[in-house]
C-alpha positions in Angstrom: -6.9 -16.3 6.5 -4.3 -13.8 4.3 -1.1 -13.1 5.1 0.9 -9.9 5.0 4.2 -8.4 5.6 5.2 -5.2 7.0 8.3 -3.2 6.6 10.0 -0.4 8.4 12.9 1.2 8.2 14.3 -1.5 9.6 12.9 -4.8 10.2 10.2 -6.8 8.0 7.1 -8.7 9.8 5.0 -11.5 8.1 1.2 -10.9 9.9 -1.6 -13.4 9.6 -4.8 -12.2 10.0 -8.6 -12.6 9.4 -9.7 -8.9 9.5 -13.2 -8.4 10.3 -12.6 -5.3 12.9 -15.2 -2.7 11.2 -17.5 -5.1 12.6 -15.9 -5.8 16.0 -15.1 -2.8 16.8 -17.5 0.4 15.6 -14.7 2.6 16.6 -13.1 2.0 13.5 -13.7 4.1 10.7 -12.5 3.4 7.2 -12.4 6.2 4.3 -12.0 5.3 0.7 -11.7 7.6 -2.2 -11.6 6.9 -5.7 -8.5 5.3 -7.0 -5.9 7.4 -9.3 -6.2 5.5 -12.4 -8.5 7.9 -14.5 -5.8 10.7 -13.7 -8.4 13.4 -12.6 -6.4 15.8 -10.8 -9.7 16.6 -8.8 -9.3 13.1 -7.0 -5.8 13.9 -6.0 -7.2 17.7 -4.8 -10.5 16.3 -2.9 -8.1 13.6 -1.1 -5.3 16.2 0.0 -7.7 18.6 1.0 -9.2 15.6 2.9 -6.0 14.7 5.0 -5.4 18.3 5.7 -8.6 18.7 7.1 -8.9 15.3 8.7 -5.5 15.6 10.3 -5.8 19.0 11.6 -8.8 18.7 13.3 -9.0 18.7 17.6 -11.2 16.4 17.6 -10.2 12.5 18.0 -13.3 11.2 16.4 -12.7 13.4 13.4 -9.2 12.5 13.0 -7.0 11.1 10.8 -4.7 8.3 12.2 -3.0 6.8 9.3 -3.1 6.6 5.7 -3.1 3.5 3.8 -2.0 3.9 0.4 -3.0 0.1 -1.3 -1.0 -0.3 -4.6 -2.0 -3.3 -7.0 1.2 -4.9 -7.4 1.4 -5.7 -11.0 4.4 -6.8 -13.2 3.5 -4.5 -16.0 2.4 -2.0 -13.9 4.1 1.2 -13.1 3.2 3.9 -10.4 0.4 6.6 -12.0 1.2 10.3 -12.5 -1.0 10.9 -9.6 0.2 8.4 -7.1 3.8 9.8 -7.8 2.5 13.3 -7.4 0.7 12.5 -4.2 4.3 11.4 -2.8 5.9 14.3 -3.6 3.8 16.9 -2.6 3.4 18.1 1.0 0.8 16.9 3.1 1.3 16.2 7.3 4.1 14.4 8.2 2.5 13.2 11.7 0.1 11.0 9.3 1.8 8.3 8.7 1.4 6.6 5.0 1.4 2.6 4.6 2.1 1.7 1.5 0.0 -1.8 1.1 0.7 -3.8 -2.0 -2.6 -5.8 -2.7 -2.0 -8.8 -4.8 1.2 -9.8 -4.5 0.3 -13.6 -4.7 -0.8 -12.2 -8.4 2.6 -11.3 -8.9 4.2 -14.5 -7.8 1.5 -15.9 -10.2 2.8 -13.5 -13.4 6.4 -14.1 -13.1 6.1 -17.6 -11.9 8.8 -20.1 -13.6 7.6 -23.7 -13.4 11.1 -24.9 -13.5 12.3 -23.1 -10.4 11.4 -23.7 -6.6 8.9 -21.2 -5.0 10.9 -19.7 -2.7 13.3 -18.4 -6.0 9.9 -17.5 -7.8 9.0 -15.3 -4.4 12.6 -14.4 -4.1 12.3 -12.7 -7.8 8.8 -11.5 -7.2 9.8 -9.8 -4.0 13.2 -8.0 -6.4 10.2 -6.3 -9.1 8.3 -5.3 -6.2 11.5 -3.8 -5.0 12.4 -2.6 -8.3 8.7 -1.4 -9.5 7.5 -0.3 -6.3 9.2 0.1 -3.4 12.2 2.1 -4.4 10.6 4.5 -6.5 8.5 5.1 -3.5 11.1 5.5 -1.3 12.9 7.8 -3.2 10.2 10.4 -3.6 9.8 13.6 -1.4 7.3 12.2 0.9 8.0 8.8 1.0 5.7 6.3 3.0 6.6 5.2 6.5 6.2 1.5 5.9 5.3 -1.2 3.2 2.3 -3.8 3.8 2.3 -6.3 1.0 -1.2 -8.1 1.2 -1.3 -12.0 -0.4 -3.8 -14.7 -0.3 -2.4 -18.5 -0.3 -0.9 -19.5 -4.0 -1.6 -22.9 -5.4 0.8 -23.7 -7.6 1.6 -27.1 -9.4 
């Protein structure tokens, strides 16, 4: 069982789920591409090139539904050259983008202060994923339509 939260403009939504739907349902198809860390501008031009094709085509089975942009939320890590390009540079708007942060129970775990409560130690990990994250995000050209932060259950003592 994981748990997840999305976020609109608006509103924010805590999800559990199990997800085993590439199994249930064939229907679903799932396309992943390298990640950005290695900075190769190629990635960025094969994945672009990718959703332009994808979300132009006429045929349902071909096409592209939503993007979903996973993010490892780290305290000491910032967004990549490439990720901050891909957000500012065109691509279709009727695609929307989902920006999941993966890991967030990691980042409860690196800024975790033994001699607070953990609902202050989410409270502050929830302001650097703000800080790191979400509002540079936001603030770019083509910002995502929503955020999806991804955790696992936290033990703490």
């Amino acid at each position: 069982m994981s748990a997840a939260q999305i976020m609109g403009q608006k509103h924010q939504y805590t999800i559990n789920f199990f997800w085993d739907g590439h199994r249930r349902n064939p229907r679903f198809i799932f396309h992943d591409s390298p990640g950005f860390e290695t900075g190769d501008e190629t990635q960025l031009q094969q994945v672009q090139e990718f959703i332009r094709k994808r979300a132009n085509s006429r045929r349902v089975d071909e096409q592209l539904h939503a993007i979903w942009f996973c993010l490892v939320t780290n305290a000491s890590r910032p967004l990549l050259d490439l990720e901050r390009k891909f957000f500012n540079e065109e691509r279709p708007t009727h695609v929307p983008v989902i920006a999941i942060f993966t890991k967030f129970d990691d980042l409860i775990s690196q800024i975790y202060d033994p001699e607070l409560g953990w609902q202050e130690n989410r409270r502050i990990a929830e302001q650097v994923l703000d800080t790191r994250f979400k509002n540079p995000l936001s603030d770019f050209k083509y910002p995502p339509n929503a955020f999806l932060t991804m955790e696992g259950e936290v033990f703490m003592e």
